[in-house]
FIPARO-687459 format. One record per residue (C-alpha): x negated, y negated, z. Coordinates in pm, 1 decimal. Layout:
<recs>
<rec x="X" y="Y" z="Z"/>
...
</recs>
This chain:
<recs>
<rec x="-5160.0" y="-6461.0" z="19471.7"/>
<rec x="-5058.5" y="-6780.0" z="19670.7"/>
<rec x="-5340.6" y="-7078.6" z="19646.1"/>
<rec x="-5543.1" y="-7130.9" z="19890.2"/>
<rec x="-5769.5" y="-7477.9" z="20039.4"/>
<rec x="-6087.5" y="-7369.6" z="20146.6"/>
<rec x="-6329.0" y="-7580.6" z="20410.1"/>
<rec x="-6684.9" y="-7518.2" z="20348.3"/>
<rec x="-6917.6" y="-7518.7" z="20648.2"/>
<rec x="-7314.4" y="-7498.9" z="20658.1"/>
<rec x="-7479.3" y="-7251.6" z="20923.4"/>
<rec x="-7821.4" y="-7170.3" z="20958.4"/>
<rec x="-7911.1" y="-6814.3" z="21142.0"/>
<rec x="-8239.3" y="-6669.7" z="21246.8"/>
<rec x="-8369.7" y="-6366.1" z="21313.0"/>
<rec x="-8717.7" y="-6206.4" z="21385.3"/>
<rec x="-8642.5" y="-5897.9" z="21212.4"/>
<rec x="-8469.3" y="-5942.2" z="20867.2"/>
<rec x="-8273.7" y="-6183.7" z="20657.9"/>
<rec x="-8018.6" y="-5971.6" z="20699.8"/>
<rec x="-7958.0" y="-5997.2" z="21075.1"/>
<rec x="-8012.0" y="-6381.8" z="21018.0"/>
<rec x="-7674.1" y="-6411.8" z="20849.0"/>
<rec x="-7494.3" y="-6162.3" z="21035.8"/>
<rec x="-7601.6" y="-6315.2" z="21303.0"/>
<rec x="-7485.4" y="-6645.3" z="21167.4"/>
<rec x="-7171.3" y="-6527.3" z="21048.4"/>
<rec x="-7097.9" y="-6286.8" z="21361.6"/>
<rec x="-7121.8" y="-6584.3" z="21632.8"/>
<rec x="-6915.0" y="-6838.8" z="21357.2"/>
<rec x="-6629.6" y="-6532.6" z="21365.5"/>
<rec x="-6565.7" y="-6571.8" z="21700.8"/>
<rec x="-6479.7" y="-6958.9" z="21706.8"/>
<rec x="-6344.3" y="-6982.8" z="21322.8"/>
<rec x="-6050.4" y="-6755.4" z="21185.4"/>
<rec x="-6026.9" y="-6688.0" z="20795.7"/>
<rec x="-6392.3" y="-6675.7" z="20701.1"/>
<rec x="-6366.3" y="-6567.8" z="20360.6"/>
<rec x="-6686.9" y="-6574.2" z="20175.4"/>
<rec x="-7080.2" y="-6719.3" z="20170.0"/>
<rec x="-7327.5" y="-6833.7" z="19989.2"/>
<rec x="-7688.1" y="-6853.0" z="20082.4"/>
<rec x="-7852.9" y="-7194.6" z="20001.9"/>
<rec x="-8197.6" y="-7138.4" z="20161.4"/>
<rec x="-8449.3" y="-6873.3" z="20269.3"/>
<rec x="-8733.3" y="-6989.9" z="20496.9"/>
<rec x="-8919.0" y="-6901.7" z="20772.4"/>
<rec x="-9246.9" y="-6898.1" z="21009.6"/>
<rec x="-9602.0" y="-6771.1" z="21020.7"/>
<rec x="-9737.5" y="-6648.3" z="21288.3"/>
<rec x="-10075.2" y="-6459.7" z="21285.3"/>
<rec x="-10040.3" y="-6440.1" z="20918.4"/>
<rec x="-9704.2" y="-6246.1" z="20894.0"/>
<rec x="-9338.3" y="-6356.2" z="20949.5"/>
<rec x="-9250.9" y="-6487.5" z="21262.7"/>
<rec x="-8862.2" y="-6598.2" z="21174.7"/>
<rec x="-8660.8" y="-6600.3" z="20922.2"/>
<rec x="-8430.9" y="-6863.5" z="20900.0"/>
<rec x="-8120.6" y="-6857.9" z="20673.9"/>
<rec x="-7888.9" y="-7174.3" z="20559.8"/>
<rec x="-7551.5" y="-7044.5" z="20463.8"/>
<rec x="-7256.6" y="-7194.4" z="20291.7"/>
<rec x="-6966.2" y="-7068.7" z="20442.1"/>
<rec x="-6616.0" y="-7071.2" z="20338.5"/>
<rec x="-6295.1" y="-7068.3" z="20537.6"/>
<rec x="-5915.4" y="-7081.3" z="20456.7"/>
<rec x="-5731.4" y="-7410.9" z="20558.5"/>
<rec x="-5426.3" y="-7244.7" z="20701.3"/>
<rec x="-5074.6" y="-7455.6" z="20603.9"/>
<rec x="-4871.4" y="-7566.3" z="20906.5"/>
<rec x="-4625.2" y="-7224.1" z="20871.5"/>
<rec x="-4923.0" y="-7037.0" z="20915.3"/>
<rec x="-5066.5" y="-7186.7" z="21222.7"/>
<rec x="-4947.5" y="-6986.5" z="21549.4"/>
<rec x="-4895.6" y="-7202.7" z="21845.9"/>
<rec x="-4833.6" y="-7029.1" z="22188.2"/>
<rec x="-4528.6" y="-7144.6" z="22408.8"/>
</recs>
């Protein structure tokens, strides 16, 4: 297995209906800007009250990317 460099990014996603679909969510919109995401980490859970239940949940991830090496970098003519 070749080494890799990775670049790690934070991202915070939020959702009204799970945790889940916070970092999907977060990781879904990142995918269509970054290539390579590898891997995260979540850092932090919180969220808001409304009415005495949860009104958001809010998710701060660590996310990790490959640095590509010039080879790999496709440039269009």
């Amino acid at each position: 297995m070749p080494d890799h460099t990775y670049k790690i990014i934070d991202l915070v996603g939020s959702s009204s209906e799970s945790i889940e679909d916070a970092i999907n969510g977060a990781l879904g919109r990142a995918s269509e800007t970054i290539s390579h995401l590898d891997w995260f980490q979540v850092k932090e859970i919180r969220g808001t009250v409304s009415d005495g239940h949860v009104g958001w949940y809010q998710v701060t991830l660590g996310v990790g990317f490959q640095v590509l090496k010039p080879g790999d970098v496709h440039r269009e003519a």
